[in-house]
C-alpha positions in Angstrom: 11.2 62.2 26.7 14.2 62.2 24.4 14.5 59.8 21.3 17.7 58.7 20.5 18.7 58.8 16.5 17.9 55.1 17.0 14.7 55.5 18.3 13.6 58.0 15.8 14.3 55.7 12.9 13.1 52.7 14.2 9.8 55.1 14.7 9.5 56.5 11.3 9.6 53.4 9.9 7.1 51.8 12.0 4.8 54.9 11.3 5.8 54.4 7.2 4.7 51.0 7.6 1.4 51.8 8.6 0.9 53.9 6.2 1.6 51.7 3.3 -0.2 49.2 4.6 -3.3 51.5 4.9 -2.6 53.2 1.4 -2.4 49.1 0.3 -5.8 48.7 1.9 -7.2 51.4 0.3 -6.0 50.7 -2.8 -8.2 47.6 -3.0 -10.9 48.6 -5.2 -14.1 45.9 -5.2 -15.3 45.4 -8.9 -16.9 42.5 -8.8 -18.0 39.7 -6.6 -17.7 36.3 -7.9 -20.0 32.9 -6.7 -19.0 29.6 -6.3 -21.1 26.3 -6.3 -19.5 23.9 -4.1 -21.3 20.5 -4.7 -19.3 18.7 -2.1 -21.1 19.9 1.3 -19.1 21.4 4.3 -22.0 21.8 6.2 -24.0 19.5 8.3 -27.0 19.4 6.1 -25.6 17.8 3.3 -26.5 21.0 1.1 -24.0 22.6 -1.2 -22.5 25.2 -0.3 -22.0 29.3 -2.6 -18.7 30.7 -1.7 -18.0 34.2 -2.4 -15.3 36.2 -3.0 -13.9 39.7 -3.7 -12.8 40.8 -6.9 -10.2 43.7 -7.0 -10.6 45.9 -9.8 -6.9 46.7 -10.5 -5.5 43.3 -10.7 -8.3 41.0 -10.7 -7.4 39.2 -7.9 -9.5 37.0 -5.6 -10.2 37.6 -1.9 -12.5 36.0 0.5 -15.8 37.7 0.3 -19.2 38.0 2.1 -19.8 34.8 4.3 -20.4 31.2 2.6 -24.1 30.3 2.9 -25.6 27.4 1.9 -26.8 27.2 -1.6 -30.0 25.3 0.2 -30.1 22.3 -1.4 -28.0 19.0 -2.7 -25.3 19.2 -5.2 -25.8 22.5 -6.9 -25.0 22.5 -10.7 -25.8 25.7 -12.0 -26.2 29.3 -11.5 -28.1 32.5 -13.2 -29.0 35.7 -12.2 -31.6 38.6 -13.4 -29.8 41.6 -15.4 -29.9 43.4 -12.7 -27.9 41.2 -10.3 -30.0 42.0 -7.6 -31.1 38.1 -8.0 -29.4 35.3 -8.2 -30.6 31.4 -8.6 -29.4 28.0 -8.0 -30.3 24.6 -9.3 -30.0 22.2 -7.1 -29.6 18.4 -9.2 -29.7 16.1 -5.6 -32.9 18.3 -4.7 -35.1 18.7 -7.5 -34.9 22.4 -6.8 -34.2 25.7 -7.7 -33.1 27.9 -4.4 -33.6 32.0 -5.3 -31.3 34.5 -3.3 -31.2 38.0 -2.8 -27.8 40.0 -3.3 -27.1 43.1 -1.7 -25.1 45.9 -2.4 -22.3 44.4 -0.7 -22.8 40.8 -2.4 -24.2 38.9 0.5 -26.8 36.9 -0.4 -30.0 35.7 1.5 -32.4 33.1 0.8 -35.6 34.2 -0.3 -37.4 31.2 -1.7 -37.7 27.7 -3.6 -39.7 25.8 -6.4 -39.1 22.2 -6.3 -39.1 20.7 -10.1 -40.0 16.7 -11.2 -36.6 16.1 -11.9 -33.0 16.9 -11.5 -32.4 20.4 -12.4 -29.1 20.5 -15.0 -29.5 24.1 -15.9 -31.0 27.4 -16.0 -31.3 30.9 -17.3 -33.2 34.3 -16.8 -34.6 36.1 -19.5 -32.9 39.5 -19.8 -36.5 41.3 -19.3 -36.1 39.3 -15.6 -39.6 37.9 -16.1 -39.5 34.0 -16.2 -36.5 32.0 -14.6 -35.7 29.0 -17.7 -34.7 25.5 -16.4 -33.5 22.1 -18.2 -34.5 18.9 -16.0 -33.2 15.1 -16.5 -36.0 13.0 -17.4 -38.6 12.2 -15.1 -38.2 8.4 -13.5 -39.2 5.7 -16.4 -39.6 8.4 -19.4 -37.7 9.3 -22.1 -37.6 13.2 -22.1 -36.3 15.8 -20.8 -38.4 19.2 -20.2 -37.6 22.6 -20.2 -39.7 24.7 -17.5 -40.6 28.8 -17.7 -41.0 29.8 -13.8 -42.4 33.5 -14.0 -40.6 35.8 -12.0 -42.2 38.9 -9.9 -40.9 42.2 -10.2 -38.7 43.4 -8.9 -38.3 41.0 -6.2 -37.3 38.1 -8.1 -39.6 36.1 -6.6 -40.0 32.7 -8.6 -43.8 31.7 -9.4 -46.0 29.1 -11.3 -45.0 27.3 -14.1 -46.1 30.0 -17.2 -44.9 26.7 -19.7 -43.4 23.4 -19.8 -42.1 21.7 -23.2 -40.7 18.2 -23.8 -37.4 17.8 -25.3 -38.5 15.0 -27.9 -36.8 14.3 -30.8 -38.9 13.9 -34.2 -38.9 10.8 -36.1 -37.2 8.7 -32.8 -39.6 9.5 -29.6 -38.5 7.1 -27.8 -34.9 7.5 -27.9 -33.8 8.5 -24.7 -32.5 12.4 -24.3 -30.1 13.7 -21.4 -29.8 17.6 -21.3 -27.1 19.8 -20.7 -27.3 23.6 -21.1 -29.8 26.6 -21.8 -30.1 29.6 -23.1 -31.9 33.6 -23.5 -31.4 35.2 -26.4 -30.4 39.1 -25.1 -34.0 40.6 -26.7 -35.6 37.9 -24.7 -37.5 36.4 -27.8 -36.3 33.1 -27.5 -34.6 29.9 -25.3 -32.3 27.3 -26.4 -31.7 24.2 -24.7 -29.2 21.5 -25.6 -29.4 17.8 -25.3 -28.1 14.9 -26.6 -29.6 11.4 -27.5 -27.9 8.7 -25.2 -30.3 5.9 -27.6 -27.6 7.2 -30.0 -24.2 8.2 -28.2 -23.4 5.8 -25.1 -20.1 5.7 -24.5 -19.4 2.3 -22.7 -22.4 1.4 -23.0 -25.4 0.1 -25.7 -26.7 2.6 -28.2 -30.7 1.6 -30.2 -30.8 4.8 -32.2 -29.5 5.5 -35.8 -30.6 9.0 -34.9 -28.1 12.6 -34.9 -26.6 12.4 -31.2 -26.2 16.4 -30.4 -29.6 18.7 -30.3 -30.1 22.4 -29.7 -33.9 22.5 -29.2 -35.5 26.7 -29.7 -38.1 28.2 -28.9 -40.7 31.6 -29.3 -41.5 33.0 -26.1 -44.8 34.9 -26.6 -45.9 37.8 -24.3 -47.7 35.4 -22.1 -44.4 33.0 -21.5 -45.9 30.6 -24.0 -43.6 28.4 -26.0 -43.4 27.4 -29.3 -40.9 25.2 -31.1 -39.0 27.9 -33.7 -39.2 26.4 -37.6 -36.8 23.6 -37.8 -35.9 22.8 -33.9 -34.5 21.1 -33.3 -31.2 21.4 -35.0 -28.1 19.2 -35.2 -25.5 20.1 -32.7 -22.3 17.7 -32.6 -22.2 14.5 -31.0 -22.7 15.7 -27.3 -23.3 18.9 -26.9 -21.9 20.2 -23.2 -23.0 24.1 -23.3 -24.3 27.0 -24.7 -24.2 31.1 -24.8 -26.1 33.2 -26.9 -24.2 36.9 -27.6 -25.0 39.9 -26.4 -26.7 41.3 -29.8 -28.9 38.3 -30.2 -27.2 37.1 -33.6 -25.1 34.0 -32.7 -25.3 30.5 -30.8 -22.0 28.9 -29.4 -22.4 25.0 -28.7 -19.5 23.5 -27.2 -19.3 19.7 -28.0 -18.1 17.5 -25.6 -17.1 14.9 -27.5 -15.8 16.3 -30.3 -14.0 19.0 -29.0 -15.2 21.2 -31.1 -17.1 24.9 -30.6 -20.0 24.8 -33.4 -21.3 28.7 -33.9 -24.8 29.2 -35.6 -26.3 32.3 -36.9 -29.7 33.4 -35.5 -32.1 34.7 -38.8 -34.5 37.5 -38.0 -37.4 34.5 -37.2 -34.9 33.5 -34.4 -33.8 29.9 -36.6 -30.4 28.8 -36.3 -28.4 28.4 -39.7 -24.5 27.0 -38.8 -22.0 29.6 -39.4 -19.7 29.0 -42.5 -16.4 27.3 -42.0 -17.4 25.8 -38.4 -17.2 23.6 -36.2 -14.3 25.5 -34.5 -11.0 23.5 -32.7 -11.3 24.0 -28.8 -9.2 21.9 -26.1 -10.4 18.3 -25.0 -13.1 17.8 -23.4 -15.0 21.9 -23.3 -17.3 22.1 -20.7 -18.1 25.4 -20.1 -18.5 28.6 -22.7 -18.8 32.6 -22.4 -18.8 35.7 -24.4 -17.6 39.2 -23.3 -20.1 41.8 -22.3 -18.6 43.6 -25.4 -19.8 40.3 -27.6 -16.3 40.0 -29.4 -14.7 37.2 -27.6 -15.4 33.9 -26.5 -13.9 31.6 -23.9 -14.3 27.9 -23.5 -13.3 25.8 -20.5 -11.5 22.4 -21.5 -12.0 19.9 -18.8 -9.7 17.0 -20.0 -6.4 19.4 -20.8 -7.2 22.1 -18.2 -7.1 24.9 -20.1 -9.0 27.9 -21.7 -9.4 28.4 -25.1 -10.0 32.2 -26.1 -11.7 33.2 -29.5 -12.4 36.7 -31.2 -15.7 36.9 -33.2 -15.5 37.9 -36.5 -18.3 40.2 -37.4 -20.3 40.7 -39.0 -20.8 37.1 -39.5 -19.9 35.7 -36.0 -17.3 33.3 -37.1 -14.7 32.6 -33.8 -10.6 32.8 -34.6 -8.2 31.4 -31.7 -6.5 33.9 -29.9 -2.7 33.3 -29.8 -1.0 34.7 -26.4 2.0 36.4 -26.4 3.8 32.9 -25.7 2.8 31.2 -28.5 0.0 29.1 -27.2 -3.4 29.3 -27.9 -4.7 27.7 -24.7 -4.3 28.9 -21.1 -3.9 26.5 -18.1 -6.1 26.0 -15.5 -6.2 24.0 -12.0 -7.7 20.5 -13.0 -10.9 19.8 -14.7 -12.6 23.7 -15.3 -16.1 22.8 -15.8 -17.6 26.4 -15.4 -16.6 29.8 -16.9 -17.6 33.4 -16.3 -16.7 36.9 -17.4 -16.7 39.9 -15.4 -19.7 41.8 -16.0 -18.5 45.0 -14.5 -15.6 45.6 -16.6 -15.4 42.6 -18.6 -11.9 42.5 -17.8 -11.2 39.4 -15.9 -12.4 35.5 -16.9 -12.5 33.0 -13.9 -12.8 29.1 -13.9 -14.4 26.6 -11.4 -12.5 23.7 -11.1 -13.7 21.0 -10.1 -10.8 18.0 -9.5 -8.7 21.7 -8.3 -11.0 22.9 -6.1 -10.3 26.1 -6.6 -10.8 29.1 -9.3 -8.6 30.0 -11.6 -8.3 33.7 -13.1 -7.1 35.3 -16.1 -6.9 39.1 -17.0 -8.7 40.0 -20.3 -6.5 42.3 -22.8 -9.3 44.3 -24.0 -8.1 45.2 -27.6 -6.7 41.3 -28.2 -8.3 38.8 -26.0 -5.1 37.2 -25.2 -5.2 35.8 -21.1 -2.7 36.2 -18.6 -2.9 35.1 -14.9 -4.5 37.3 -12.5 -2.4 37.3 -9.4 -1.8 34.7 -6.9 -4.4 32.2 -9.0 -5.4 29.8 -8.1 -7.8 30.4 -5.4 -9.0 27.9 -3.2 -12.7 27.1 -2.9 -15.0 24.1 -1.5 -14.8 20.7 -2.2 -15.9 19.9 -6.0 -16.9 23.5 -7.5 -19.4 23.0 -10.4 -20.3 26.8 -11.0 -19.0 30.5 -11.2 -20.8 33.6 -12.0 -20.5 37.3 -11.0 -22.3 40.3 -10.4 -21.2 44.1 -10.5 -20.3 45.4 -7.2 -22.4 48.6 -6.3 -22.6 51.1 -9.2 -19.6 49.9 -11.2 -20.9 50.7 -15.2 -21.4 47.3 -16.8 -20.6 46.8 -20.8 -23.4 45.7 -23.0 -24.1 46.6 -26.6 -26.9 48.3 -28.0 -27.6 49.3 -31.0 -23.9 48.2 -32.2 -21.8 50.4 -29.7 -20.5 49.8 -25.9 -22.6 51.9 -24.0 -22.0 51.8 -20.1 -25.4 51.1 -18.1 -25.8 51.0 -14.1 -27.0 47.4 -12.6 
């Protein structure tokens, strides 16, 4: 058969078309896959729901991922995962429970088992050595205070066991005051766990307060070889008026609180005994309302979620001491703006490239490429990204063997998850 001149054309740019479109596809590079806690149920179980998405390693971009499962209970809050990412947990406030999953090397994740807790779960963390699973409960019915629970973990399964310790979150000199808590921590050498909390007795907005009493609280604590506790000298330490969230860096040398109420990012030095001493200069502005904080795998920026303003705020560290300057962008502002009401951040662990927000009045994410040598943000492409109904939590694990950035010893040095 002859083509006409036509014909010809009208193939070759059919065939160029395919082509792109399967260089395009192959162009798109997984780096990372990123988790979201959807607290407002799509399912007919009334459990939350983890959506999961694709994230490309050239642009950052978000793209629907493995299939949505559910995150087996009611109204997740929070979510951790073991250094290795081959585990990742959720706390589960309507259930009382903490839900473990497996995740593949594709990022599909699979139920493996539960531990159901006294009390609401607000939440947890995993000790870097992956050996105990940390979380921070509401107050049992008719008491006071709050507890923080160590779950031991097996290895290398994940697998979430007895309870190795449980502490009370009671505040000397006013044990009866009533404490709600709100964040925890792992130091990166796994000798220690923070928890914040603050005293409602003492900070009540709208309502009565019966306590002359500090309202913010970062409570720490040893963790011996046998996951017992002990309270570090001088725990618990003043922490704002309502402390919202917490990240330790990835040296083990400095606490970031953000405070709720104060709008304000307080940064505390961690001695050699593991005690907290507040950084000079501090607290540190942030937007109103932070509700979420993180620190590159690098340990030399921070990011904080504003809830109120919708925005991120982005920090360097100043080492040696710690101390967090705002970034300026190349527009002039120091904030960057989000979908309404972020109230969870992450970093990409792979690259440490790309920051993403839950948003929880947006119901969507919202990402933000990292400049490496500044820490300035700019939007990733086509943000934001639509999620579930009332997103409470983001994290993300490396995709296959993509090198992830930690610091040892003082340098970036590139390790395989």
């Amino acid at each position: 058969m002859k083509l006409t001149k036509l014909s010809q054309l009208f193939l070759v740019s059919t065939i160029g078309l395919a082509l792109a479109s399967l260089l395009t596809a192959c162009q798109l590079v997984t780096i990372d896959y990123v988790y979201v806690a959807s607290s407002a149920s799509n399912g007919t179980d009334g459990d939350g729901q983890i959506y999961a998405y694709a994230a490309d390693a050239e642009s950052g971009a978000l793209r629907t991922g493995p299939a949505t499962v559910s995150s087996g209970g009611i109204d997740p809050v929070a979510m951790a995962v073991t250094s290795n990412f081959y585990n990742l947990y959720v706390a589960n406030a309507g259930s009382d429970s903490v839900v473990h999953f497996s995740v593949n090397d594709v990022g599909v994740l699979a139920p493996k088992d539960t531990v159901t807790l006294a009390s609401a779960p607000v939440s947890i963390a995993v000790s870097p050595a992956n050996n105990s699973l940390f979380a921070v409960s509401l107050a049992v019915s008719g008491a006071t205070s709050p507890t923080l629970t160590e779950y031991s973990l097996s290895s290398p399964d994940g697998t979430i066991g007895s309870p190795a310790a449980t502490v009370s979150l009671t505040l000397p000199g006013y044990p009866t005051d009533t404490l709600v808590p709100t964040g925890v921590t792992v130091l990166a050498n796994a000798n220690a766990v923070y928890a914040t909390a603050y005293d409602q007795s003492a900070y009540n907005p709208g309502g009565s307060t019966t306590s002359n009493a500090n309202p913010g609280w970062i409570f720490g604590f040893t963790i011996a070889s046998n996951g017992a506790l002990a309270p570090l000298p001088g725990s618990p330490y003043q922490a704002g008026v309502s402390p919202s969230a917490l990240v330790s860096d990835p040296t083990s040398r400095f606490i970031y609180v953000t405070d709720f109420a104060s709008n304000q990012l307080i940064g505390y030095q961690v001695s050699s005994t593991d005690q907290l001493n507040f950084m000079a200069y501090g607290p540190f502005k942030t937007g109103s309302e932070p509700s979420s904080v993180a620190v590159d795998p690098r340990g030399i920026f921070i990011y904080v979620s504003n809830s109120l303003d919708s925005t991120v705020s982005a920090y360097t560290i100043s080492l040696p001491i710690g101390n967090p300057s705002a970034v300026v962008n190349v527009t002039g502002s120091p904030t960057n703006s989000t979908d309404p009401k972020p109230v969870s951040i992450t970093i990409d662990p792979s690259l440490g490239r790309y920051v993403y927000t839950a948003n929880y009045d947006g119901n969507s994410v919202s990402g933000f490429r990292l400049n490496p040598n500044t820490g300035a943000l700019t939007m990733t492409q086509a943000t934001p990204y639509p999620t579930g109904a009332k997103p409470t939590a983001i994290i993300a694990v490396p995709h296959g063997n993509h090198a992830t950035q930690t610091i040892q010893a003082g340098a970036v040095k590139p390790t395989l998850p």
